[in-house]
C-alpha positions, 0 to 999 in steps of 0.5 A, spaced: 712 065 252 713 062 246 717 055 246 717 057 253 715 052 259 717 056 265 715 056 273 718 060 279 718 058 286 719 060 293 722 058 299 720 062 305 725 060 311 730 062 305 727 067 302 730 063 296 726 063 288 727 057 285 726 056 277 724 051 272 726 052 265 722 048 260 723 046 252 715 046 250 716 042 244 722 037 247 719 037 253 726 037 257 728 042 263 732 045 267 731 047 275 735 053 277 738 054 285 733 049 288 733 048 295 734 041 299 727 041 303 723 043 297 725 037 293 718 033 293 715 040 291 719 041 284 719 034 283 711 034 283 713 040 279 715 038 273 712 031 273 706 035 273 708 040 267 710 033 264 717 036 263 722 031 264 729 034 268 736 033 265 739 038 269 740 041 276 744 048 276 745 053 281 747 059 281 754 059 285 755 055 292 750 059 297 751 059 304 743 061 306 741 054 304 742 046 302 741 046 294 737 040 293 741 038 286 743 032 289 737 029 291 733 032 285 738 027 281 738 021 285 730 022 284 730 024 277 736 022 273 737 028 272 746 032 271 748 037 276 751 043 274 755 049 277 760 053 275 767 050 275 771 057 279 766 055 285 771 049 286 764 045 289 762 038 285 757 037 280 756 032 274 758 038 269 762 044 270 761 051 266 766 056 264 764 064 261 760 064 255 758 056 256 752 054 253 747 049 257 742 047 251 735 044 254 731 042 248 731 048 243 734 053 248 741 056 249 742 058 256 748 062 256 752 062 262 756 069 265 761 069 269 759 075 275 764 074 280 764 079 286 759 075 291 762 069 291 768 067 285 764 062 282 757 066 281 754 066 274 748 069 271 744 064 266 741 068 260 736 066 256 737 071 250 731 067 245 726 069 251 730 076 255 730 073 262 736 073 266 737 068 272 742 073 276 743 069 283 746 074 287 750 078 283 744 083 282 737 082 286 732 087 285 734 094 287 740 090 291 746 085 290 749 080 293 753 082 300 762 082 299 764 080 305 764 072 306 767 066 300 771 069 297 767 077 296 769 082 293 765 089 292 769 092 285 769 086 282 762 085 283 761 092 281 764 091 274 760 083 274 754 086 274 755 092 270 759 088 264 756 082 264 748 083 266 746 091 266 751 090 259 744 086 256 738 090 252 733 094 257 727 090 256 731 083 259 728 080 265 731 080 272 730 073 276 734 074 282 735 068 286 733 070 292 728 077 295 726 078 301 720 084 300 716 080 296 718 082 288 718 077 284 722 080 279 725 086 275 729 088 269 735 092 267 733 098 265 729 098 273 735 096 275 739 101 271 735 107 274 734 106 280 738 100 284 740 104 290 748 101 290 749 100 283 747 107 281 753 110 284 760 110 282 765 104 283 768 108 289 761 109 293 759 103 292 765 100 295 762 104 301 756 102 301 758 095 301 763 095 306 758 098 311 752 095 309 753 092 317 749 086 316 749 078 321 753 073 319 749 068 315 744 064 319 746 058 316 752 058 313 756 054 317 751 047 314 750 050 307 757 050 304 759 045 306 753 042 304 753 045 297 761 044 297 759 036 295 753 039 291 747 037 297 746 031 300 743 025 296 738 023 299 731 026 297 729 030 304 731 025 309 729 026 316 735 026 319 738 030 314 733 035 315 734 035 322 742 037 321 740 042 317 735 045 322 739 045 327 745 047 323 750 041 324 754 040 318 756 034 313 760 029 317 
């Protein structure tokens, strides 16, 4: 990928993808959705990448994992982002059609609510790749039945705003859990097997779908709420986290 410096990573207790952004000819970068207890990783990441990080974003305030943009500033210098409708902290706050400029890229900024209100979908147009959270994942999208959810809106989101892009644009999803690693529109268009129906019928789908309440909720929002802890992978954080005890 031309001008292009770009990794994605994963985390298996999460099954949550990470990605590094990174200008080729500046050399500045952005990490998307990172998880806290993989922070020494992407660090050790970008440094090897000989990439300098100026931003930490995500995707929306997710409820399966403690982000790690906090601790991704406190070790890099680096600007946390999220959207200002998901009410939660950060350095700078994104609206619809915001542009987050990384050296010599535009990433734009899509409002996709429908899984949490806050939801955006960044899209890379010099490149075709779209980051889309859990708005749309591949052959699959976010639940509706927690923070804020809401299934028609997500149906007109995905369509509007992501499905809306050219066929040939790539799908990095934050999070699958069979292994694929992307897609792209036109895939999706075809064959994703909930919004391939009508608004009415995937209303349905959703609100059947029968699905646990997350493992780890009741820590992580909280958590993202103040945009992660600042520390970078304490012990004693970690242990909160693993037995799912909120912030104080």
């Amino acid at each position: 990928m031309s001008g292009l410096v770009f990794r994605q990573l994963f985390d298996t207790t999460s099954s949550t993808y990470t990605y590094i952004i990174g200008c080729a000819v500046t050399r500045l970068a952005a990490i998307i959705d990172p998880v806290y207890e993989k922070v020494s990783r992407d660090v050790k990441m970008v440094n090897e990448l000989d990439l300098k990080l100026k931003y930490a974003m995500n995707t929306h305030c997710h409820a399966d994992h403690v982000t790690g943009t906090a601790a991704l500033r406190s070790a890099t210098g680096c600007q946390t982002i999220i959207s200002k409708a998901s009410a939660a902290k950060a350095d700078m706050y994104l609206n619809d059609n915001d542009i987050v400029k990384i050296g010599n890229l535009n990433l734009e900024a899509r409002s996709t609510p429908g899984h949490t209100d806050g939801c955006m979908t960044f899209v890379l147009h010099s490149h075709k790749l779209c980051f889309t959270g859990d708005a749309l994942m591949i052959r699959a999208c976010g639940r509706t039945d927690f923070q804020q959810g809401d299934a028609r809106k997500l149906y007109h989101s995905v369509h509007g705003r992501i499905l809306s892009l050219s066929e040939d644009y790539s799908v990095y999803p934050a999070h699958d859990y069979q292994g694929r690693t992307q897609s792209s529109v036109r895939e999706e268009k075809l064959y994703n097997p909930r919004l391939t129906k009508s608004e009415d019928e995937f209303v349905n789908i959703m609100e059947n779908l029968g699905l646990k309440y997350p493992a780890k909720i009741d820590v992580s929002v909280p958590w993202n709420m103040r945009c992660g802890p600042t520390e970078v992978e304490d012990k004693e954080i970690m242990a909160d986290i693993a037995a799912n005890k909120p912030p104080a």
